[in-house]
PAPA-320498 format. One line per 4 residues: for each residue x, y, z of C-alpha. Coordinates in pm, 1 decimal. Layout:
BEGIN
X:Y:Z  ...
***
This chain:
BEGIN
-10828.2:17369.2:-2316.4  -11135.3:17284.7:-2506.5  -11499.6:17347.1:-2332.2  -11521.3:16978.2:-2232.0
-11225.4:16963.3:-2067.0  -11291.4:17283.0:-1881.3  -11603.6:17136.5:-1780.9  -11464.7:16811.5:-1648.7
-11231.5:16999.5:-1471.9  -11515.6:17224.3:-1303.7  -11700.4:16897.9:-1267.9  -11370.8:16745.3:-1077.7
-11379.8:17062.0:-849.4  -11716.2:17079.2:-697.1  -11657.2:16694.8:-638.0  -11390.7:16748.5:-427.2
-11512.3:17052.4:-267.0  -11830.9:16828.6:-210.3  -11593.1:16544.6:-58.0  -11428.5:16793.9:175.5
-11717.4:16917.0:305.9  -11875.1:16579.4:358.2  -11559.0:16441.2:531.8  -11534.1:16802.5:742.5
-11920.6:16697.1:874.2  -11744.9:16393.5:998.8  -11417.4:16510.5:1096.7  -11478.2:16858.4:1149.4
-11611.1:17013.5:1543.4  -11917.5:16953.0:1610.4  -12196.4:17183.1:1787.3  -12127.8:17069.9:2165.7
-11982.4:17428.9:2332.6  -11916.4:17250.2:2603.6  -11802.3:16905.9:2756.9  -12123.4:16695.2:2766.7
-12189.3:16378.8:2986.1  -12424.1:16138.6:2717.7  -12561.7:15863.6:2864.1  -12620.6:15489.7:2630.5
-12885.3:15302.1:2738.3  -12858.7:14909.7:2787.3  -12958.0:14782.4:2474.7  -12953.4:15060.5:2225.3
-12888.5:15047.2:1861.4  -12619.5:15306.5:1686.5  -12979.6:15426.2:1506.1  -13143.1:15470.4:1857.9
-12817.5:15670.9:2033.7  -12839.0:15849.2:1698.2  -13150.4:16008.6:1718.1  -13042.4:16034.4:2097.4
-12761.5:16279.1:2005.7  -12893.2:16509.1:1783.8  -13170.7:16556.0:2039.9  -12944.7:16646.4:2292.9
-12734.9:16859.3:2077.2  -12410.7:16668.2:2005.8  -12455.8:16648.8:1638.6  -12658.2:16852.2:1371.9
-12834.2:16571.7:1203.3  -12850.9:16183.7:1266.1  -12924.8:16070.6:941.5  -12632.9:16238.6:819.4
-12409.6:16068.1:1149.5  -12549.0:15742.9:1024.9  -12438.5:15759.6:723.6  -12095.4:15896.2:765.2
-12062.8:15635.8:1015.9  -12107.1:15358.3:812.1  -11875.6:15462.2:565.0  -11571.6:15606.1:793.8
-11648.6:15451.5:1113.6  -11579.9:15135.0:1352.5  -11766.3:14845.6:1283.2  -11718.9:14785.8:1702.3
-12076.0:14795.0:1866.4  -12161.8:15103.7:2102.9  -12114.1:15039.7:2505.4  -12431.6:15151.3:2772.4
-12286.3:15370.4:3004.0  -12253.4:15729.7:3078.1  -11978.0:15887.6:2861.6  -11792.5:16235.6:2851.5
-11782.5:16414.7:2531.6  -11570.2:16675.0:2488.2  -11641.6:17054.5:2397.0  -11662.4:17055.8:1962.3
-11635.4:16680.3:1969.1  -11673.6:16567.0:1598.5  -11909.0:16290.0:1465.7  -11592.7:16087.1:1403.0
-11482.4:16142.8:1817.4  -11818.8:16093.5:1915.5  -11852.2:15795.9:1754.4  -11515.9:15639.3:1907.5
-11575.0:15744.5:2241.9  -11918.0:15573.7:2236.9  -11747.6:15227.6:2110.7  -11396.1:15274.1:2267.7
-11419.8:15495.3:2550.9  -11436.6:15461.4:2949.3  -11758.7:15493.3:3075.2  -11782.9:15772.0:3364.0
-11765.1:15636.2:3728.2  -11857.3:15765.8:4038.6  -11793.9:15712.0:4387.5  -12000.5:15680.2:4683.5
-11765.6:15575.6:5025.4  -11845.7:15475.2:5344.6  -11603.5:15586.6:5624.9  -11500.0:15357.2:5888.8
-11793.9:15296.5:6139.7  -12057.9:15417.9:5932.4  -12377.1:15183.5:6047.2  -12599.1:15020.0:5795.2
-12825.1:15285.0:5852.1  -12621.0:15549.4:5717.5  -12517.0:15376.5:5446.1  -12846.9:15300.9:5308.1
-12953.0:15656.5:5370.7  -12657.2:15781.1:5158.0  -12717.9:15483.3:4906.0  -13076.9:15647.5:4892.2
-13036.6:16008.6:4851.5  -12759.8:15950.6:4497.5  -12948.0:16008.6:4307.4  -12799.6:15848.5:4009.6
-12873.6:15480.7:4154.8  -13169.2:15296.5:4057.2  -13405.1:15093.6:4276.1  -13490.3:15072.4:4625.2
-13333.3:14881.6:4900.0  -13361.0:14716.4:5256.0  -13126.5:14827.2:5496.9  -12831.4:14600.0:5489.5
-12727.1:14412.5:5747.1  -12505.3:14561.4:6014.6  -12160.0:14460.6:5967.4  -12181.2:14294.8:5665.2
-12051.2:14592.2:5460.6  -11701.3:14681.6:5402.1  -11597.6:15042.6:5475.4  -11442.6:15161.6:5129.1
-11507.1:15394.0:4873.5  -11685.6:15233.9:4572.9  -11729.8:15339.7:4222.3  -12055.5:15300.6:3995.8
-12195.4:15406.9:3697.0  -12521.2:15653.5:3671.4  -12822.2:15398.2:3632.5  -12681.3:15135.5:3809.3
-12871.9:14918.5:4110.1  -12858.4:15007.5:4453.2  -12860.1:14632.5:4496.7  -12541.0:14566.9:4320.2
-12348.5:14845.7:4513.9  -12420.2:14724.1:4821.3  -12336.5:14340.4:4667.0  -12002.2:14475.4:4632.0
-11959.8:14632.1:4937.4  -12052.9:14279.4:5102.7  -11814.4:14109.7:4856.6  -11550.4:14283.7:5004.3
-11620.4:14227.5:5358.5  -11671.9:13831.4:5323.2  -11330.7:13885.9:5129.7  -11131.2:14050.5:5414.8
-11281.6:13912.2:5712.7  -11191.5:13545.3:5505.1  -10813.3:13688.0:5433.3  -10793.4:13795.9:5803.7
-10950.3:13535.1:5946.3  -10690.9:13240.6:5812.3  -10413.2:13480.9:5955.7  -10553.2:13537.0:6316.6
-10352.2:13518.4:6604.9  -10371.7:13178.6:6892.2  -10434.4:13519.3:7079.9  -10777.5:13647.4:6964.6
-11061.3:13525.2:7184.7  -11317.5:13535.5:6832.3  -11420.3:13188.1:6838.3  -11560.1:13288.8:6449.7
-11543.1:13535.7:6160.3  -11909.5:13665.5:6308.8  -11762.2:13717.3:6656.4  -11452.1:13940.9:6502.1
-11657.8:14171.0:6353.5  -11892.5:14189.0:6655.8  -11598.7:14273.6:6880.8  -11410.1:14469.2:6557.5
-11716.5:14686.1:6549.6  -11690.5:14794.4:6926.1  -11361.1:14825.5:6920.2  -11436.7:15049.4:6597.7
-11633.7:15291.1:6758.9  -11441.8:15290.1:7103.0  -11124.5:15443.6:6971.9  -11072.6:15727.4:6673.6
-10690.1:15622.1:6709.4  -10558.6:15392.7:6470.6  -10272.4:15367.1:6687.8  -10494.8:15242.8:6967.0
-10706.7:14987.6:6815.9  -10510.1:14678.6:6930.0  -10488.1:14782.8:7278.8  -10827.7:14830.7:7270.7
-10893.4:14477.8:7129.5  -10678.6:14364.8:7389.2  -10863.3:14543.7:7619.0  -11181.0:14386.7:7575.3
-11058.7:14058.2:7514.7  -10933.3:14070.8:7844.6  -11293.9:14126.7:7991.7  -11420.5:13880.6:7794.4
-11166.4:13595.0:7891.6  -11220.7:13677.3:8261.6  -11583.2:13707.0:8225.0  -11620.0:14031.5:8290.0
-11887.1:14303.1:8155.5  -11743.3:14484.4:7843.8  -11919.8:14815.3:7935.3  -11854.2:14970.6:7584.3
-12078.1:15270.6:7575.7  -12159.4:15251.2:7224.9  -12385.4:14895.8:7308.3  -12607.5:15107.4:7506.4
-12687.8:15340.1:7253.0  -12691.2:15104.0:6934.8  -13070.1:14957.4:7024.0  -13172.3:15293.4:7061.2
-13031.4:15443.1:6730.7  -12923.4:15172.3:6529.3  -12612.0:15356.3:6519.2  -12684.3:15681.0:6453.1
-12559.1:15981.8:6698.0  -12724.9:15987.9:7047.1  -12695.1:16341.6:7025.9  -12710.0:16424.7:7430.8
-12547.5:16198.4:7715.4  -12645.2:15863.9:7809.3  -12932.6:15785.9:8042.7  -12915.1:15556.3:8381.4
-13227.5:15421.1:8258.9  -13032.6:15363.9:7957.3  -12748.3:15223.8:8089.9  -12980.3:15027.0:8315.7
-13154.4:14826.9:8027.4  -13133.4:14513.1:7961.7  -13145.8:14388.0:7593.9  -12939.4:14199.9:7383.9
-12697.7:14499.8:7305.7  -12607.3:14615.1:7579.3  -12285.2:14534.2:7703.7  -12345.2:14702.7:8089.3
-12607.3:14470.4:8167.4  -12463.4:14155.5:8018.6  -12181.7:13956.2:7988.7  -12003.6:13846.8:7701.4
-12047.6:14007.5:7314.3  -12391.2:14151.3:7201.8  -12589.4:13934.5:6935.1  -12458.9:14129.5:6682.8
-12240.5:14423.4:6546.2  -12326.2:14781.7:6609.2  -12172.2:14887.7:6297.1  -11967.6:14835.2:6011.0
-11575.6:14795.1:6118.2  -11232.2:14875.5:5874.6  -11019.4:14641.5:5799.7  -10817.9:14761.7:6074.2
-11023.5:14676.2:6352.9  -11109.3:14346.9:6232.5  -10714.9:14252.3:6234.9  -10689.5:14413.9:6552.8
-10934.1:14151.8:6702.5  -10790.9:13864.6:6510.6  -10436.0:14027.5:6618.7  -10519.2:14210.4:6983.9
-10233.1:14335.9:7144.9  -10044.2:14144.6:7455.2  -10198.5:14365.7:7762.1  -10284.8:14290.8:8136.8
-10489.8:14606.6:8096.0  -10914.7:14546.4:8211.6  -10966.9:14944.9:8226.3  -10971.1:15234.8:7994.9
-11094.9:15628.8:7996.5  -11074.7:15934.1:7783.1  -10729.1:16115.7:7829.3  -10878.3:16449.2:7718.3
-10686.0:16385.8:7339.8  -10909.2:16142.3:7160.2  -10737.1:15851.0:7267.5  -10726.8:15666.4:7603.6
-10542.1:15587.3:7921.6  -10526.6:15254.8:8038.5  -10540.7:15069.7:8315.3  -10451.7:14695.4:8486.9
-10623.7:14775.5:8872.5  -10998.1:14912.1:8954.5  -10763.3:15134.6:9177.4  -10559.5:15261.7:8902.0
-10848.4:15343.4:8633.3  -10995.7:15549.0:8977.5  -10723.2:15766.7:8967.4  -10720.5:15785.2:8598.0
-11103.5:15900.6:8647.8  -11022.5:16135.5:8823.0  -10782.5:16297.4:8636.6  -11064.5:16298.0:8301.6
-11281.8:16451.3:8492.4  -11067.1:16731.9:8596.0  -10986.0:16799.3:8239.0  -11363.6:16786.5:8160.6
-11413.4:17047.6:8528.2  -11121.7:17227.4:8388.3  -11300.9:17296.4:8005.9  -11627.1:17394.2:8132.2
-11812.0:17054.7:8103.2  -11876.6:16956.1:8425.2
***
């Protein structure tokens, strides 16, 4: 082999040892020792999020990512959102998950008969929402669990959460029963929400609707407990028992001291409870009172919730409460 050809050949060499280690910067595992969340701005350029990553670590040098990745990578724009990159993700990965990839979602929920109150306090304290908010109005949210993405408006969270109560309350509403006394979609969830935080027992829900619509057909007083204490909490926990004075009052809430619904929902009902309202179950019963379970026993005669009274409170006498 003559002297130029052995050079040529040496030449040949380093150019493909260069090529392998350019491609291996692309290819090859990157400096991340462990999975990373990264987080695209609205708006940025692939020169912006470059900069962004070798800041934060996930790559050794963005000119060099910039340049690789207009050679060997997608032409697809980047996404904004929070992303997950994995532990030695290479420049080539990186890249992908940025264009391709599903942005990270969280989850905030709201149990059933969790007030407005609560919810905007939880909305509030995640710290990974943006903006401030009024408290929403009661009822109008849906009890759910609902995703969203780090950054995102408080306002558009609780926009969904409304979305999907004016969806089910519209679905439920064209399938009510001749039976329900709701006269509207408002009065449901009024009467939904009592009826919510009356009974922890799914079973019992339609009694309970049944229950009260009952009452409210013979024009009695509903005397739900949880209308006395709404104006006074807005739905949060009393936290000790209820006053006379209290049960005395007179306001628009209070369902001791006035006939018919309140003016509006003391919470934020399921599903459930609003088609047990639209639905209420075929009862002669007027009465009901703690059986000492969680659930209740109910009664058709004054006479027979007496007895049944009697009966709680021994339970009650016989745990040490009374």
């Amino acid at each position: 082999m003559t002297l130029r050809s052995k050079l040529l050949a040496g030449l040949a060499l380093i150019a493909l040892l260069a090529a392998g280690l350019w491609l291996r910067g692309w290819y090859g595992a990157g400096p991340l020792d462990k999975p990373a969340a990264f987080v695209v701005p609205d708006g940025s350029t692939l020169t912006s999020v470059a900069g962004k990553l070798e800041t934060e670590g996930a790559i050794g040098s963005a000119s060099a990512f910039l340049t690789r990745a207009k050679i060997l990578g997608s032409g697809d724009p980047i996404k904004a959102g929070e992303f997950l990159l994995p532990a030695g993700a290479s420049a080539a990965t990186i890249l992908d998950t940025l264009q391709h990839g599903k942005v990270i979602r969280r989850f905030v929920a709201v149990p059933e008969g969790m007030p407005s109150i609560l919810v905007w306090e939880r909305l509030m304290k995640q710290p990974l929402l943006a903006g401030r908010i009024p408290i929403p109005a009661e009822g109008t949210l849906l009890p759910d669990s609902y995703d969203f993405e780090r950054g995102e408006a408080r306002a558009a969270v609780v926009a969904r959460m409304q979305a999907a109560m004016r969806k089910v309350l519209a679905e439920a509403w064209k399938k009510r029963s001749p039976t329900t006394v709701a006269k509207t979609p408002e009065e449901a969830v009024i009467l939904a929400s009592i009826v919510e935080k009356e009974t922890g027992k799914p079973a019992e829900r339609r009694m309970v609707a049944g229950l009260y619509s009952n009452r409210l057909r013979e024009g009695m007083l509903l005397q739900a407990d949880p209308t006395i204490i709404y104006p006074i909490t807005r739905g949060k926990p009393l936290g000790r028992r209820i006053r006379q004075s209290e049960i005395a009052a007179i306001n628009d809430y209070n369902t001791y001291s006035m006939v018919g619904l309140p003016k509006g929902p003391i919470t934020n009902p399921g599903n459930a409870s609003i088609e047990a309202v639209l639905n209420p179950a075929r009862t002669d019963a007027l009465y009901m009172v703690a059986d000492g379970t969680g659930g209740h026993v109910f009664a058709s005669t004054l006479d027979e919730h007496n007895a049944n009274v009697a009966k709680w409170f021994a339970i009650r006498r016989a745990r040490g409460e009374l």
